[in-house]
Each structure stands twice: as C-alpha cells, then as structure tokens.
N, C-alpha and C positions, 0 to 999 in steps of 0.2 A: 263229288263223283256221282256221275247219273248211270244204274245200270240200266242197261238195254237188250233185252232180248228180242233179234230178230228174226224172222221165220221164211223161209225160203229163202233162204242164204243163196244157194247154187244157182238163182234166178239173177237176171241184168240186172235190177233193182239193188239186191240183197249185194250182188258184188259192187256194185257203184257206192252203196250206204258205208259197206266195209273199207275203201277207198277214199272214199270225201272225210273218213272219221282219222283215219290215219294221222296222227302227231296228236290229236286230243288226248292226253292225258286225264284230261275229267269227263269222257264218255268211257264206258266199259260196254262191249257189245260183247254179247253172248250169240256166236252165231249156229242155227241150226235151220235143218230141211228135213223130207221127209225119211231120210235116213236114221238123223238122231230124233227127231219128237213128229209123230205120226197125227198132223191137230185133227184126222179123224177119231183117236182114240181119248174120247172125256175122262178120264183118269188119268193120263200120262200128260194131259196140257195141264188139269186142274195141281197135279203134283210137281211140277215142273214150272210154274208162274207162283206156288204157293214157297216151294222153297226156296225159290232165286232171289228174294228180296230187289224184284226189280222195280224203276220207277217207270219204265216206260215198255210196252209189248208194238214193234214195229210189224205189219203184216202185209208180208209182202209176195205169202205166197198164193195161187189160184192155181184155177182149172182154164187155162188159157186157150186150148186147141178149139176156136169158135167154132168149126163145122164141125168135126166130129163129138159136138157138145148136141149136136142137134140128135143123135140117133146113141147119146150115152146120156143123157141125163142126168140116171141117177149118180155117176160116178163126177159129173160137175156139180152136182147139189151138193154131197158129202162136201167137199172142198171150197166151193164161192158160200156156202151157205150155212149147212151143217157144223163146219169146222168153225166158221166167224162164234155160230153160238157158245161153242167150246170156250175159246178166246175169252168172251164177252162175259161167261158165267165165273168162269175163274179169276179174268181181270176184277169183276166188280168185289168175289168175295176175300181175296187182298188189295186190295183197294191199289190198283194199278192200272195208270191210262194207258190206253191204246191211240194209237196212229195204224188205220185201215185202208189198203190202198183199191179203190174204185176207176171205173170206166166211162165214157163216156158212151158206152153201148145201152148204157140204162136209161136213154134218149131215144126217141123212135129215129130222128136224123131228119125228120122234114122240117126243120126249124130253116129261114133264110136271115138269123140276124143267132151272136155267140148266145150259147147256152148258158145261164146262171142258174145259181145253186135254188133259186123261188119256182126254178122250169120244174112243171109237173115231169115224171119219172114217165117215159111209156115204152119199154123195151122191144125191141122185134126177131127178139133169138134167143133161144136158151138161156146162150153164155150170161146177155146180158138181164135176164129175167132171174137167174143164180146170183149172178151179183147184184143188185137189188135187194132180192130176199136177203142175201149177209148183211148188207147196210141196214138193212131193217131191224137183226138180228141185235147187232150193234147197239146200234141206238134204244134200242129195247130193255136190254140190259144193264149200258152204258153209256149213259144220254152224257156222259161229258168225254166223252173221245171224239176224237177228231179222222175225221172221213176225208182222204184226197182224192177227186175223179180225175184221173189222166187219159192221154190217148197217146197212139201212134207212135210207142214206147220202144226206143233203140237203144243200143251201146256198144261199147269192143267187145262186150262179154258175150257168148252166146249164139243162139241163132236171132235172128233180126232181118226188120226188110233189107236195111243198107246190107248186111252180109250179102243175101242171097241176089239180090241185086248187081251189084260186083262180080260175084261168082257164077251165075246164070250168065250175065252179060259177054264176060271173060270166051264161058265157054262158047258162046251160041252164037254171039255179035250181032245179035236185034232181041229187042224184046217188047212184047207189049203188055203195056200197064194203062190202069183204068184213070182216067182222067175226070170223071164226071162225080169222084168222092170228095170231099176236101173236111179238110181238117187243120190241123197244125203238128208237125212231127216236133216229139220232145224227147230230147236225149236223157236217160235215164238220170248222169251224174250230176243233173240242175234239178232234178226233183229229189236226189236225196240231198243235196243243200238243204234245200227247201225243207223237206220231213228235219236235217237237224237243225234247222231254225225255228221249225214249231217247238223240238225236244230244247232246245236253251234258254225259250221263252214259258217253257214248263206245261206245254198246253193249255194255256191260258185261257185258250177262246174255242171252245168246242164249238163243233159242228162238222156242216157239210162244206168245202171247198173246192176251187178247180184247180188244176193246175197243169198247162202244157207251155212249150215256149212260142214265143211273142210270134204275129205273123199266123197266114193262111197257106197252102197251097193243097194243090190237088196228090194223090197217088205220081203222077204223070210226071208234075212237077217237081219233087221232091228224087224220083229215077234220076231225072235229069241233071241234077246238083249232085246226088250221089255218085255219079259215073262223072261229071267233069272235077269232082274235088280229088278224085280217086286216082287222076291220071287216065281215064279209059273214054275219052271224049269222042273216040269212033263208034263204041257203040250205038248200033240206033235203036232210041227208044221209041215205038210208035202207040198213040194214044188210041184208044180202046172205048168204048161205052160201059157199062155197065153188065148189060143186058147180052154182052159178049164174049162176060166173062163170068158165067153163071159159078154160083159157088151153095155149100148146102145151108149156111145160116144168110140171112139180109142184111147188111151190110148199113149202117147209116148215111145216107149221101152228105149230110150238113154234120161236122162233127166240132166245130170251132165251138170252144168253152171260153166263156166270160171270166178272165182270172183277177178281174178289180177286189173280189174281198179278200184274197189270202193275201194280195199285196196292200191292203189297207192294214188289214188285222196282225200279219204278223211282220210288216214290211220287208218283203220280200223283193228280192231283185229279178226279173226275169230277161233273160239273153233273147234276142230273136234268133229264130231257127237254125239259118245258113252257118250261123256265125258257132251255133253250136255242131253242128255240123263237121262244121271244116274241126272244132276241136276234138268231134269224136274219132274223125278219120286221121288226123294229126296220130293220133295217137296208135291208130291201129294199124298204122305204116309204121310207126316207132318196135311197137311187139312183132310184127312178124312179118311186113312191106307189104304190100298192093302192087 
C-alpha cells in the first residue's frame, strides 16, 4: 500500500489524480487544499507530512491566475515558491518523495523546435519566474523528486479553456482566439496516469520531466476541435494575432515540450491531443450534456 498525499485536491489535476486512482486498492490518497493544509503555513505542512507516514507528496497545487500574478506577486510567491519550500523541507526530513507539478512558462517561448528538460529556464512573467524559483526550491532540498513541466492543462473539472470556449461560443456565436501561440493541449487525466506511473515505479529516476499530449496546435486551433467535438460547429471562430489581444503577463509564442525522457524513463504511453480531447468532452456530455 503506497500512501499519498495530494495537495490541491479541488484543482483539474488533484480531481483527475483522484479519478485515475479509483479501484487501486494499493494507492491510499490523502486528499487535501487550502481549506484542510494551508502549505503557506511551515508547521501545519511540516506536522502534517511528518505524521502521515506517507511515501509519496503529489503537488498539485499553485498560484495559477498568470496576469493577475503580475501586479500580486507576492501572493504567487507564497504559493509557486514559498510553499514548494515547505513541502521540500518536510519531505526531506521524513524522508518522503515528492512529485512537483511545473510549467512550461519557465521557457521564455522563443524556442522554434520542442523544449527539453537540458533547455536553459528563461521565464517572461511572474507566474512563470514563481514557478521556477519552487523548482529550484525543490531540488534544493530534495534533489531526488521528481518535477513534471506541463502545459495547456484542461479537464471536465473546473474552469478551463475548453469550458469557457464552449460557453462563450454558445453565448456570443463568434469568437476570437490567438492563433500565432502554439503548444500542445494536455488533458489533465493522461497526466495523472502518468504522475501514477512515476508513483508505481517508486520514483525511481528523479529529476526534471515534460510532460503534455502528443501533437502541436495553436490556441486557434485547439477552439476549433473544441467547438466541433462539442456539437457547436456554427460557431465562428476568427484567428487573432497576438499583439490584438494584449493581456498583462507575456505569453510564450513556442510552448511544444520535448516528452522523449519521461516516456524513455518511466515508459509512459502518451495519447495525441484530439484523441484526448474527444475523451475529455465524451465525458463532460456524459455529467451534465453540451
């Protein structure tokens, strides 16, 4: 039996983890947010990881709202940063791995071929300058945990592009999205597979990793597939530049990560996008119809 305490539960991630665990008998998740364990307060994480006899600390929560990270700072430091420490000082002194989940905003985004885990760090926002420093934190600490940078993170849970997508579209019947970013959209419940296939293989191979699903497209493109899987193929989507759709943090324009080593090291299976896609909206017709 592997216990596991995950942290931001109430987040896409933490409900997708909760979800993909479902029928393991020999995973034990301990689920909590900042309701039950505040990881800005260094005595309630260090009390909290020292008596749970866990083997694994999944961290899945942050300070996510990228623009308003730019004029609050210090309140994404506490959380991408501050809190990691917390984490990292208590994991190490019960000796308990961690699974950290990162960005791919800790890229400046002028890259025109995928990012690997050897790409120097150069962030151009806040958020992702916060997240960093926590990676840093981490490894500082606890140089044998394991780091996942993802991107362009959806699910049924929550709020999300595909959500507001849909529900903007529904209401408005045009929309315009930025075309000139690209990346790869990854559905949250392939990246907690993935996190429980580091956790069954015990975290064997620390370090830093990528992880998004297979495939490129732009912002533009990804509207597009959203609104035709969804059933709303009238919507019109019209593509947009960048520069027209000003926002308060910088945005990466090249966000594609290189995921050859988590699928070398812990053999991992990854879905291309569409395909996760159609699964995440499958479902979210299933709970409540589109």
């Amino acid at each position: 039996m592997k216990r596991i305490l995950v942290t931001g539960c109430h987040g896409q991630l933490g409900r997708s983890l909760e979800r993909v665990s479902e029928g393991r008998d020999d995973l034990q998740l301990t689920l909590t947010d900042v309701d039950s364990l505040d990881l800005t307060d260094r005595e309630a994480v260090e009390k909290t990881i020292a008596d749970g006899n866990y083997d694994f600390v999944v961290n899945c929560a942050a300070y996510t709202a990228v623009d308003r990270a730019e004029s609050d700072e210090v309140a994404a430091a506490k959380i991408n940063t501050e809190a990691v420490g917390n984490i990292a000082r208590a994991a190490r002194a019960s000796k308990v791995k961690v699974i950290h989940i990162s960005t791919d905003y800790v890229f400046s985004g002028q890259n025109h071929r995928p990012y690997d885990e050897l790409d120097e760090p150069y962030p151009a926002s806040v958020y992702g300058r916060t997240k960093l420093e926590g990676e840093g934190m981490l490894t500082s600490f606890c140089p044998d945990s394991v780091i996942i940078r993802t991107a362009w993170l959806y699910s049924e849970y929550g709020s999300n592009f595909v959500k507001t997508i849909i529900e903007k579209g529904v209401v408005r019947g045009s929309l315009n999205v930025v075309c000139d970013q690209v990346g790869t959209p990854t559905y949250a419940g392939d990246l907690a597979k993935a996190i429980i296939r580091v956790i069954d293989e015990e975290g064997k191979n620390p370090g830093v990793f990528h992880f998004t699903n297979e495939g490129v497209a732009s912002w533009y493109d990804f509207a597009i597939e959203i609104l035709r899987m969804a059933g709303h193929p009238e919507v019109t989507v019209n593509p947009v530049a960048t520069r027209e759709y000003p926002t308060a943090a910088t945005r990466p324009c090249y966000s594609v990560l290189d995921k050859s080593k988590i699928k070398r090291t812990y053999s991992v299976s990854i879905p291309y996008w569409k395909d996760s896609l159609k699964e995440c909206i499958d479902r979210m017709k299933g709970q409540d119809g589109l």
